[in-house]
C-alpha positions, 0 to 999 in steps of 0.5 A: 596597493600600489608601489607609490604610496604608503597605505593610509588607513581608513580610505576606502579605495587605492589612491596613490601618488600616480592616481593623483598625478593622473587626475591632476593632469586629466582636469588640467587638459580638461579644463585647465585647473591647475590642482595642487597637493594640498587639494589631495583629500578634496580629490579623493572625498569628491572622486570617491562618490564616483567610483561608488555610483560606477561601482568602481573598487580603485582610482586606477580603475576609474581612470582607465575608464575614464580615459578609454571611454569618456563620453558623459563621465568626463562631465561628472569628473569636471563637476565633481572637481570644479569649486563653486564657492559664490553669494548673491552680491558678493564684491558689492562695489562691482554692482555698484559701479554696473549700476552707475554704467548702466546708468549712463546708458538708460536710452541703449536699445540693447545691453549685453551683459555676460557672467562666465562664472556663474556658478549656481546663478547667484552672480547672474541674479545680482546683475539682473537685480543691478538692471532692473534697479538701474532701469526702474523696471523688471524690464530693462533692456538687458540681455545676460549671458551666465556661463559655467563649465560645471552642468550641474550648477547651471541647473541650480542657476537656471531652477532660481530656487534657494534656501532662505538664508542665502538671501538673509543679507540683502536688503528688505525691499530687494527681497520682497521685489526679487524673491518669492517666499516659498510655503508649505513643501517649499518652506525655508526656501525662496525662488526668484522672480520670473522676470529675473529669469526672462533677462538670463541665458543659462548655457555651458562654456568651457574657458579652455575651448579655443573660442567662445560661441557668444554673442557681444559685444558685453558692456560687462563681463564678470570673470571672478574667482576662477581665474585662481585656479589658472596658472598664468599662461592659461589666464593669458590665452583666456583673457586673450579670448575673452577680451575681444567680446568686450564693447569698446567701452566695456568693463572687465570686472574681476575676482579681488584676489586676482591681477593682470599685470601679467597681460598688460598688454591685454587688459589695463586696470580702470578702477578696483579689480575692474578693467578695460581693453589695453589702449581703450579710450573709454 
């Protein structure tokens, strides 16, 4: 046992004080979540099925592996510690106000649109549903950048296959125009419509990567409920990397728990939990 922690019965695997310090430290500089001891147990329950596929008997040993030879693990370790808690409209007054913007723009050749928290897809799908509803056409002229640092999740976004009951709350006719009913091996499941798919761009982005490859400008950028997990400095540098892909008039729209006043310098509110460039004139 290490000489940190006392022994707590029925773990299956060493997890001292140090381990944690250590995990917490390696997903901070990773992808800057900030872990705090309330989150022990989640740490362990989620690393544990690691050192079981590796084979592993301890988290020291799982870690020194980590850090001496990375390479694929350090994404296993990223999905396995990144929460992704999202629903198909969730905030419905956001997709409300994107309707009514994109609604000003029905003559745009082109519109960018960017979620870079998209988790397993229900975000981006809700915009996409939010365009061809705006347009009147599952063709609209819309572009949808949908980003997460977690590899796994985008998979799920970008298959667009889910269990009936995540779509249980919307609308009938939104269901039936956006979603196909699975059958026989696929009972209980819907996928969404192809020509939802055909608007989005699935791909990996890392928030603490010095600079964002995308390409804007972003009419909306959606950045809800990730940037909690953030202390503030690190909300500042990603504010300051992200804002600049916002059109002129864009919109920054953000998670209801989350405020700026912080970077007020960056951001100014506009609205309920949505924001534009600081000194914009839209």
């Amino acid at each position: 046992m290490q000489d940190d922690e006392p022994a707590v019965a029925g773990r299956e695997f060493e997890f001292g004080d140090r381990d944690f310090r250590r995990v917490c430290e390696l997903i901070r500089s990773r992808v800057g979540i900030a872990l705090n001891e309330g989150k022990r147990d989640m740490v362990y329950g989620r690393l544990s099925r690691r050192l079981r596929t590796l084979g592993l008997d301890s988290f020291r040993e799982y870690l020194d592996r980590l850090e001496q030879e990375g390479g694929d693990e350090w994404q296993a370790f990223t999905n396995a510690l990144t929460t992704n808690l999202t629903s198909f409209f969730r905030e419905p007054h956001h997709f409300e106000r994107l309707k009514q913007e994109l609604s000003e723009r029905l003559d745009a050749p082109s519109i960018k649109l960017w979620s870079c928290a998209a988790s397993t897809g229900e975000e981006p799908y809700s915009i996409a549903i939010t365009a061809c509803e705006a347009f009147g056409t599952l063709n609209p002229p819309v572009r949808i950048l949908a980003t997460d640092v977690d590899t796994q999740v985008l998979a799920t976004g970008q298959r667009g296959v889910y269990p009936l009951e995540r779509i249980s709350g919307l609308p009938e006719a939104l269901r039936k125009r956006y979603f196909q009913r699975g059958s026989g091996p696929n009972e209980g499941y819907c996928r969404v419509n192809p020509a939802l798919q055909r608007l989005i761009e699935f791909r990996q982005l890392n928030l603490l990567a010095p600079r964002y490859d995308v390409s804007g400008p972003f009419t909306a950028l959606f950045c809800r409920n990730v940037m909690i997990y953030f202390d503030k400095p690190t909300q500042r540098g990603i504010l300051s990397r992200l804002v600049p892909h916002l059109a002129e008039d864009g919109m920054l729209y953000t998670g209801h728990s989350e405020n700026y006043l912080h970077a007020a310098d960056i951001i100014q509110p506009c609205g309920r939990t949505l924001y534009r460039r600081a000194g914009s004139r839209a």
